[in-house]
N, C-alpha and C positions, 0 to 999 in steps of 0.2 A: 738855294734853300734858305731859311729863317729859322734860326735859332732861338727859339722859345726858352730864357734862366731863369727858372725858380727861386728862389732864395727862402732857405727854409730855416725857423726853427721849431727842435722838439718841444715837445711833451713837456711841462714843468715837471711833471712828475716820473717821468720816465728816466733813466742810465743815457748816458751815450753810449753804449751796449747793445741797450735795449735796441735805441732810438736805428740806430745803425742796419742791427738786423732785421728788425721789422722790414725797414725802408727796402734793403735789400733783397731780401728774401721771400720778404710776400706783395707789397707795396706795386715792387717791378711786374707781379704775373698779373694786375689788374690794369698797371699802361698799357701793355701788350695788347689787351683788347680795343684799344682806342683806334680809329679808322684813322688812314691818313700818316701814321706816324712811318719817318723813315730812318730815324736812329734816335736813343735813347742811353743815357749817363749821367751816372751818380757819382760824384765826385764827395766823398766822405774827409774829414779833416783828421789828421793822422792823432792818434789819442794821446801822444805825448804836448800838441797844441793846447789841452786844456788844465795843465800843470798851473797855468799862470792866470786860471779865468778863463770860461768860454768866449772861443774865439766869435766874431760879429754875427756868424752865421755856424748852424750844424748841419748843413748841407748845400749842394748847390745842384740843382738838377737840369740836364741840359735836354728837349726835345727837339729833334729837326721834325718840319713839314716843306711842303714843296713852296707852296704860295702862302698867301693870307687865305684863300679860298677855304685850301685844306684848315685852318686853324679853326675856321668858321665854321667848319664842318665836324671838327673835334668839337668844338664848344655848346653846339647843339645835341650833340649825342647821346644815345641812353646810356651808353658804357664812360665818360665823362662824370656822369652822373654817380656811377659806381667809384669813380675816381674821387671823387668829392667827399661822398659816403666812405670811404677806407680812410682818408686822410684825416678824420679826427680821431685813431686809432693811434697816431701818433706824432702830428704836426699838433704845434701851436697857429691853429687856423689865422689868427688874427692879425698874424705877424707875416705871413708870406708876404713876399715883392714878385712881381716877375717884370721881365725885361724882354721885348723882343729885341732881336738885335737881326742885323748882317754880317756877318763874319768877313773880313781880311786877313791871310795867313800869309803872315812873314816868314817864316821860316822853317820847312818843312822834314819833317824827320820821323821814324818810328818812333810812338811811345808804348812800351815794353807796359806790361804786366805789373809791372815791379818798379815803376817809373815815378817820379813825387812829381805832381801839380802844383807848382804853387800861383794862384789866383787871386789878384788886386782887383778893389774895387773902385773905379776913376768918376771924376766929378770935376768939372770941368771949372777954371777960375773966374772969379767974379770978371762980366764984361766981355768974356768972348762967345761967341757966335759959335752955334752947335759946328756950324761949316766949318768955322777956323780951327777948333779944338779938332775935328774930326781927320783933318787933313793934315793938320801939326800931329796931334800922336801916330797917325799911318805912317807918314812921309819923314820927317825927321827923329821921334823920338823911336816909333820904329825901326829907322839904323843902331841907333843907340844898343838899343836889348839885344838884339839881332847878332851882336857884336859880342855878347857875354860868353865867357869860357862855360865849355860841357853842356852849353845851350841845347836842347836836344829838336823841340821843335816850338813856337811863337805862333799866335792865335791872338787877333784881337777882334772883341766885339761890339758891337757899337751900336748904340741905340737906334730902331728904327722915326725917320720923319714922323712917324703917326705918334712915336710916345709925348708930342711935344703938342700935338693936334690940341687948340684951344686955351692955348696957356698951360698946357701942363705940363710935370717935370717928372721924370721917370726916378726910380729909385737913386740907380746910376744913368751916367749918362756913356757907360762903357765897363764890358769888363776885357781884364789881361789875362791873358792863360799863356804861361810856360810851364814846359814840361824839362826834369832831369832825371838821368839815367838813376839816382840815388842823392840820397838829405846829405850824405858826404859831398856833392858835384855841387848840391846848390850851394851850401853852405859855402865852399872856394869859390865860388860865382858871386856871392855876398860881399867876398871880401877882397873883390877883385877890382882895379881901377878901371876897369870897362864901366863896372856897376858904377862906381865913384861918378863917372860921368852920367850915367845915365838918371843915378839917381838926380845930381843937381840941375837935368835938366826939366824936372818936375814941376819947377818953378814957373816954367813958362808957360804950364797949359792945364795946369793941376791946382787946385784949392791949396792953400798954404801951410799944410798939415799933412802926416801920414797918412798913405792910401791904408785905409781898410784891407787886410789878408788875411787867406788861410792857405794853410801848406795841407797837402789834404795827399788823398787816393783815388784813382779814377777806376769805375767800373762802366763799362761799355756793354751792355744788357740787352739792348735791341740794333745792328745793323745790317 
């Protein structure tokens, strides 16, 4: 399947409150109608993240379809349409990214109800070749994370071939998703030498600055 990321922000005018239950509450019963769709999640960023400044994104919305076929087929839609139409009720239309991706799952685990998200956004270092990036984070830095205490489950996703069709550059060129049992497990997981490595191996396939994150909540809404 292909995973279709949103990357959302709200409403200038709206709470992240507001922004939140909208999204949740009413938002999710107009995907529902979209043909083709085979699972659907909102991943919310936990409200103590905006203490410091909104984080890069106020949402990240994740749709599975079967092929590109199916997507084709959502995009044409009349209820697509209705998706579009609800969406300035409380997205900053102007600002959406999406990302199709493939998904590679390192590390496989339940995530619980009650579980923290935390999702990097990657961008690949000047001079490497989508291949090389794509096969260095799978294969090697992939053990790395793989490796971190209270890890619960690893998820990486990765841009598909077409976002790059004709010179073009996708938002990211991947996103990370780990999941932990609770902000206590990641937080030890932060400050764990597992991390220490994993993070300094960042350098070799990563832009030379902090990835873009949010520590968020996941709601799983359609599968």
């Amino acid at each position: 399947m292909i995973n279709a990321i949103t990357l959302l922000k709200r409403r200038p005018d709206l709470s992240v409150e507001q922004f939140q239950e909208y999204w949740r509450l009413r938002h999710a019963d107009v995907i529902a109608r979209l043909p083709g769709v085979e699972r659907y999640a909102q991943s919310h960023p936990l409200p103590a993240t905006y203490r410091d400044g909104d984080p890069i994104y106020d949402g990240i919305a994740e749709l599975w379809a079967r092929n590109s076929q199916a997507f084709r087929d959502i995009g044409v839609s009349e209820a697509y349409k209705e998706v579009q139409a609800d969406e300035s009720h409380f997205l900053d239309r102007k600002s959406i990214a999406l990302v199709l991706t493939d998904e590679h799952l390192i590390k496989d685990g339940p995530a619980t109800d009650t579980a923290v998200k935390w999702i990097r956004f990657f961008n690949r270092k000047e001079g490497m070749t989508v291949e090389d990036f794509q096969s260095y984070w799978r294969d090697t830095h992939g053990a790395l994370m793989a490796a971190l205490p209270a890890l619960v489950r690893y998820l990486q996703c990765h841009a598909r071939a077409g976002a790059y069709a004709k010179g073009r550059q996708p938002a990211h060129d991947g996103v990370d998703m780990t999941w932990f049992a609770s902000l206590d497990a990641w937080h030890s997981a932060m400050e764990s030498a597992a991390y220490g490595r994993a993070r300094a191996d960042q350098a070799n396939f990563l832009v030379p600055r902090d990835c873009p994150q949010v520590i968020a909540r996941e709601y799983l809404l359609i599968d």
